[in-house]
C-alpha positions as CSV (number, residue, x, y, z in Angstrom):
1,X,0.0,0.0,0.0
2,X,1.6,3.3,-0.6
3,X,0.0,6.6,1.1
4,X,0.1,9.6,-1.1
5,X,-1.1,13.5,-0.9
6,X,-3.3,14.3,-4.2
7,X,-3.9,17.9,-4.9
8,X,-7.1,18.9,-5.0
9,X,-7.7,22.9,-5.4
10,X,-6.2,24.7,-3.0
11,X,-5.9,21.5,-0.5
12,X,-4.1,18.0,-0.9
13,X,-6.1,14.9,-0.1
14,X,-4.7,11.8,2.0
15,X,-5.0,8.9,-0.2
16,X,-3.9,5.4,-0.1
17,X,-3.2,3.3,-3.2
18,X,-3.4,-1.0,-3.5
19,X,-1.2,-1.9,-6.3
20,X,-2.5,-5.3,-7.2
21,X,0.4,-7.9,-8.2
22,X,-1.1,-8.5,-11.9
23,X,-0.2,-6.1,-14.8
24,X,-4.0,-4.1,-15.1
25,X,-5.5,-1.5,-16.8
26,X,-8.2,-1.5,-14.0
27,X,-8.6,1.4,-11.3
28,X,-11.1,1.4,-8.8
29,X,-11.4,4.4,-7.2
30,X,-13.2,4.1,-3.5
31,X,-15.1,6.9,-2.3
32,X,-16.1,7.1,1.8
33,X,-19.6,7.5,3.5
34,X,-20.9,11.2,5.1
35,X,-17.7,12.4,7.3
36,X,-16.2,8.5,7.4
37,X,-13.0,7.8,6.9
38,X,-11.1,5.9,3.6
39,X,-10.2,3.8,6.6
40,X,-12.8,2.2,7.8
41,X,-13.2,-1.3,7.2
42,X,-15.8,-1.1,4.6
43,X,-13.3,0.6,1.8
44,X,-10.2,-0.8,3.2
45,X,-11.5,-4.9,3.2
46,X,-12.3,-3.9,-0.2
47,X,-9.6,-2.1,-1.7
48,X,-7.5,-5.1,-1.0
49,X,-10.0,-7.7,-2.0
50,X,-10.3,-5.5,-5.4
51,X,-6.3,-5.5,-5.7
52,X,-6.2,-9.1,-5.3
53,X,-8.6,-9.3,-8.0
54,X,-6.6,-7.5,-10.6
55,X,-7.4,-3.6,-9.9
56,X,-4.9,-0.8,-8.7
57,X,-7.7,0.6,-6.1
58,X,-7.2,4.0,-4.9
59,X,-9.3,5.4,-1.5
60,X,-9.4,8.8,-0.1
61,X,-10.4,11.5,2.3
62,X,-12.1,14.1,0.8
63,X,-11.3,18.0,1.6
64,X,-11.6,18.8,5.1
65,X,-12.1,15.4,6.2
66,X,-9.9,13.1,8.6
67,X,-6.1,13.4,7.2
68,X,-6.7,15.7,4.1
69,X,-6.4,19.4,4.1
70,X,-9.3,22.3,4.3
71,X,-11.4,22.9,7.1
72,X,-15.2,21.2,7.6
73,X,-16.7,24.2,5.7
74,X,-14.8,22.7,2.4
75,X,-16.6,19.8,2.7
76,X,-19.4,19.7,0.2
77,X,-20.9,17.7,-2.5
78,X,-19.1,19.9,-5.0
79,X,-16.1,19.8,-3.4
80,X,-16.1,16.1,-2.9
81,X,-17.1,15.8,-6.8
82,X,-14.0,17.8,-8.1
83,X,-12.1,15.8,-5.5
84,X,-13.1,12.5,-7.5
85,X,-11.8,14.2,-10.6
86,X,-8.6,15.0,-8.9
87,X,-8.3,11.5,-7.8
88,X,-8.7,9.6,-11.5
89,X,-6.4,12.7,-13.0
90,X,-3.3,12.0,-10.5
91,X,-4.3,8.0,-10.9
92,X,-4.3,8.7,-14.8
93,X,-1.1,11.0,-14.7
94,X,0.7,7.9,-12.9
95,X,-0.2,4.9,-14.8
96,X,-2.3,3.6,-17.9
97,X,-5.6,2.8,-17.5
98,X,-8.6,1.5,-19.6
99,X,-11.6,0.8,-17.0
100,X,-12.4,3.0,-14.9
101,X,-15.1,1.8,-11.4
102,X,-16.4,4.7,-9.3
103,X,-17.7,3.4,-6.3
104,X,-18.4,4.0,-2.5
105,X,-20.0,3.2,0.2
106,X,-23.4,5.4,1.8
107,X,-22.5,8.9,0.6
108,X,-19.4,7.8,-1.5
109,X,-21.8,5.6,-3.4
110,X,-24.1,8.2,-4.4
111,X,-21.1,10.7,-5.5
112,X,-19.8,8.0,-7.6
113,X,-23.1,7.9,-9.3
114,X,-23.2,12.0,-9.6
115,X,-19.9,12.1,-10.8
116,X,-19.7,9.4,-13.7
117,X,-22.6,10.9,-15.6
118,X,-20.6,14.0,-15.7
119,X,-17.1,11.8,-17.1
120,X,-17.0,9.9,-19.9
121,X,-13.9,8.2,-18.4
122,X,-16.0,6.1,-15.9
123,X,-16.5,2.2,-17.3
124,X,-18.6,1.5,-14.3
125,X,-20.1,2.1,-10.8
126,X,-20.8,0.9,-7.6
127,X,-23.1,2.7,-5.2
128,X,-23.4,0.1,-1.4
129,X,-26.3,1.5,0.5
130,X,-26.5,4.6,-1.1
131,X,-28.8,7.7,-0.8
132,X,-30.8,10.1,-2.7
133,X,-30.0,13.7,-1.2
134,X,-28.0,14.5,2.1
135,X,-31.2,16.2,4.5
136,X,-30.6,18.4,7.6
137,X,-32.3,17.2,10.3
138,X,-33.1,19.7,12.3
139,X,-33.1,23.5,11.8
140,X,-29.9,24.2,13.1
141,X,-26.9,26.2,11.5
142,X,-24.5,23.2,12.6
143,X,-25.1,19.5,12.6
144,X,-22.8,18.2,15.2
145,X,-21.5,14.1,14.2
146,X,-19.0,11.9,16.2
147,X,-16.9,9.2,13.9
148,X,-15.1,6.3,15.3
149,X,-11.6,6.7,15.0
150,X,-10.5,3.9,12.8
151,X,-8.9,1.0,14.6
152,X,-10.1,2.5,18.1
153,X,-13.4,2.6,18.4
154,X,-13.9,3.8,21.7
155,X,-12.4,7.3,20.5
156,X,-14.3,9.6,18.3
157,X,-13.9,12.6,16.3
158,X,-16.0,15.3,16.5
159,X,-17.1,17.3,13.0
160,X,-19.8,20.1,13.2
161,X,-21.1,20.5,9.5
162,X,-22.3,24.1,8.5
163,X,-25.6,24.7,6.9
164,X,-23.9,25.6,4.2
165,X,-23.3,21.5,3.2
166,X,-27.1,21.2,3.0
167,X,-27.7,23.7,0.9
168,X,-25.3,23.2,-1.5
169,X,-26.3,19.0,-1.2
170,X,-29.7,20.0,-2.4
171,X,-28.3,21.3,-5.9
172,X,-27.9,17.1,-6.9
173,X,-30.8,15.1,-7.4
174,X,-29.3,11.2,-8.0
175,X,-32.6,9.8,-9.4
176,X,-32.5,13.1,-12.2
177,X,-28.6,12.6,-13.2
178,X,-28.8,9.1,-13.0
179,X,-31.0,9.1,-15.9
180,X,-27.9,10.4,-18.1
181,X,-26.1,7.3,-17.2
182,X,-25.3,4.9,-20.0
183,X,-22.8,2.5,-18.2
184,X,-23.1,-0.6,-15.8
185,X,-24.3,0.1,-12.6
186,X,-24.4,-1.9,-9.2
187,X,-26.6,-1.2,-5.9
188,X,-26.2,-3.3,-3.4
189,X,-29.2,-2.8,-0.4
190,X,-28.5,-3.9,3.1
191,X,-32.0,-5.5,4.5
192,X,-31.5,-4.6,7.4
193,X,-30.4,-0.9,6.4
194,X,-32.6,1.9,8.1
195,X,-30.5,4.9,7.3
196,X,-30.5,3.9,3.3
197,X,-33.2,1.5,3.5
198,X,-33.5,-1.4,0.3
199,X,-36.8,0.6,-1.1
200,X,-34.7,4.0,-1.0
201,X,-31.9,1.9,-3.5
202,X,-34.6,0.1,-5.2
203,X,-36.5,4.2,-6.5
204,X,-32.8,4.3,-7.6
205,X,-32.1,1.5,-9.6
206,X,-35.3,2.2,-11.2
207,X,-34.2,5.3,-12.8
208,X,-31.3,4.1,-13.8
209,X,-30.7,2.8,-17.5
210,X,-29.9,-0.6,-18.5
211,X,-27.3,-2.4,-17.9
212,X,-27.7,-2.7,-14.1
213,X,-27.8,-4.8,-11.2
214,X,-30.1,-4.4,-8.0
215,X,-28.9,-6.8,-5.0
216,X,-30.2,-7.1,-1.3
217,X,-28.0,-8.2,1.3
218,X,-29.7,-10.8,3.6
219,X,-28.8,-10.0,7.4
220,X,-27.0,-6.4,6.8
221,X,-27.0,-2.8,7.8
222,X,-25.9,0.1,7.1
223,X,-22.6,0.1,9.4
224,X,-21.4,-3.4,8.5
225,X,-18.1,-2.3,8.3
226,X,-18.2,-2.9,12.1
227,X,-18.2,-6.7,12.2
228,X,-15.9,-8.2,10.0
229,X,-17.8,-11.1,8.7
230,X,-20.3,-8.9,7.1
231,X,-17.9,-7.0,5.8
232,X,-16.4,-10.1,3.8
233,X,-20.1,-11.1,3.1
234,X,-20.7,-7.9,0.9
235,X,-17.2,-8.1,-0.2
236,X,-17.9,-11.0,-2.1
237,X,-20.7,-10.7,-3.5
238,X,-19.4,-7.5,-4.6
239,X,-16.8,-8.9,-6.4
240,X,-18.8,-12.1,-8.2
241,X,-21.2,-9.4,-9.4
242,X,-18.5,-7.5,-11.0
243,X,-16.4,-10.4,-11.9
C-alpha cells in the first residue's frame, strides 16, 4: 500500500493506493460515507479484495475530512465531486488505464453515481447503501457528528457541519442525473439498512438505465463495516457481481 497526498484545489487529499500484483489496466477508485474515513473497514477490506482481483484501487479523504487538508466548511458535494476528478487525474497521470469503477459506500456511493454521468472516463459504478440527497435534520446552523476513530473505536472525532453542506447537497438530485447514465451500474441494499433502506436503492435503480444490477443483502445494515464477517459477506458478493 503506498500513502500519497493528491492535490485537489487549493488543499491536498490523503490517499492510499493498492497496487494489485497482476499487470492491469483496472482502477477502482473508492469513495467514503458522510464524514467516514477511507479507513474504515468497509473501503479498506475492499480495496485489498479489489487489488487481489486484478485492480490498482485507490481510497481517499475528501477535503476537510480526517487526514486531508481544508477545514469542515470545504466539505461539500461539490467539493467532494472535483475531489473525484482529482483523484482519476493524479491516478491517470501515474499509470495507464482502460476501466475506470467509481464506487463508495453510503454517501461515497451516491457521489460515484453523480460524478460518472458527468465523465465519460467512468466504465462502471458501484453505489453500497447509497442515498438520494443529504437532509438536515433539524433547523440548526451546525449539525454536530461523532466518527469512530479507525482501529479504536472507543475514541471519536467530532465534525460540526455548517448549513452551508445542505444547501449546497440540495443542488444534486441522483434519481434526475442518473438518468444520463449509459454505463453498468451496481446497488447493493442492506435489509437490514434503516439509514438507506432497500426501497430508497430500489427508487434508484429504477431510474437508472440498463445495464444494471439491483442486489439485497440478507442480514445487513448500514454500518457493517463494524463486524468483519459482514464486511467479507458484501465483499464477495461484490466482487462475483462484478467479476
Amino acid at each position: 500500500m503506498e500513502l500519497v497526498k493528491i492535490p485537489s484545489g487549493k488543499n491536498k487529499l490523503a490517499a492510499a493506493i493498492h497496487r494489485s500484483t497482476q499487470v492491469t489496466d483496472k482502477l477502482a477508485i473508492l469513495c467514503p460515507g458522510y464524514l467516514d474515513s477511507k479507513d474504515y473497514n468497509g473501503l479498506l477490506y475492499l480495496a485489498n479484495d479489489l487489488a487481489a482481483k486484478g485492480y490498482t484501487v485507490v481510497r481517499f479523504d475528501p477535503t476537510g475530512t480526517w487526514e486531508s487538508e481544508g477545514s469542515i466548511s470545504d466539505y461539500t458535494t461539490t467539493q467532494y465531486l472535483n475531489d473525484i476528478r482529482s483523484v482519476k487525474n493524479y491516478m491517470l497521470a501515474n499509470g495507464t488505464y482502460n476501466f475506470l469503477l467509481a464506487g463508495g459506500h453510503s454517501m461515497g456511493g451516491r457521489m460515484s453515481l453523480l460524478y460518472a454521468e458527468s465523465d465519460p472516463d467512468i466504465s462502471k459504478v458501484l453505489a453500497i447503501m447509497s442515498s438520494n440527497k443529504k437532509t438536515l435534520r433539524n433547523n440548526r446552523a451546525v449539525e454536530v457528528n461523532n466518527r469512530d476513530i479507525p482501529g479504536n473505536p472507543t475514541q471519536n472525532k467530532q465534525y460540526s457541519v455548517p448549513l452551508s453542506f445542505f444547501e449546497d447537497s440540495s443542488k444534486y438530485d441522483t434519481l434526475d442525473k442518473i438518468k444520463g447514465l449509459h454505463i453498468p451500474i451496481l446497488l447493493i441494499a442492506g435489509e437490514k439498512d434503516t439509514i438507506c433502506p432497500p426501497e430508497t436503492i430500489q427508487k434508484i435503480f429504477d431510474e437508472a438505465n440498463e445495464p444494471k444490477k439491483f442486489i439485497l443483502v440478507r442480514g445487513v445494515g448500514h454500518d457493517y463495516r463494524r463486524n468483519l464477517d459482514e464486511v467479507k459477506k458484501v465483499n464477495q458478493i461484490i466482487l462475483d457481481a462484478i467479476a
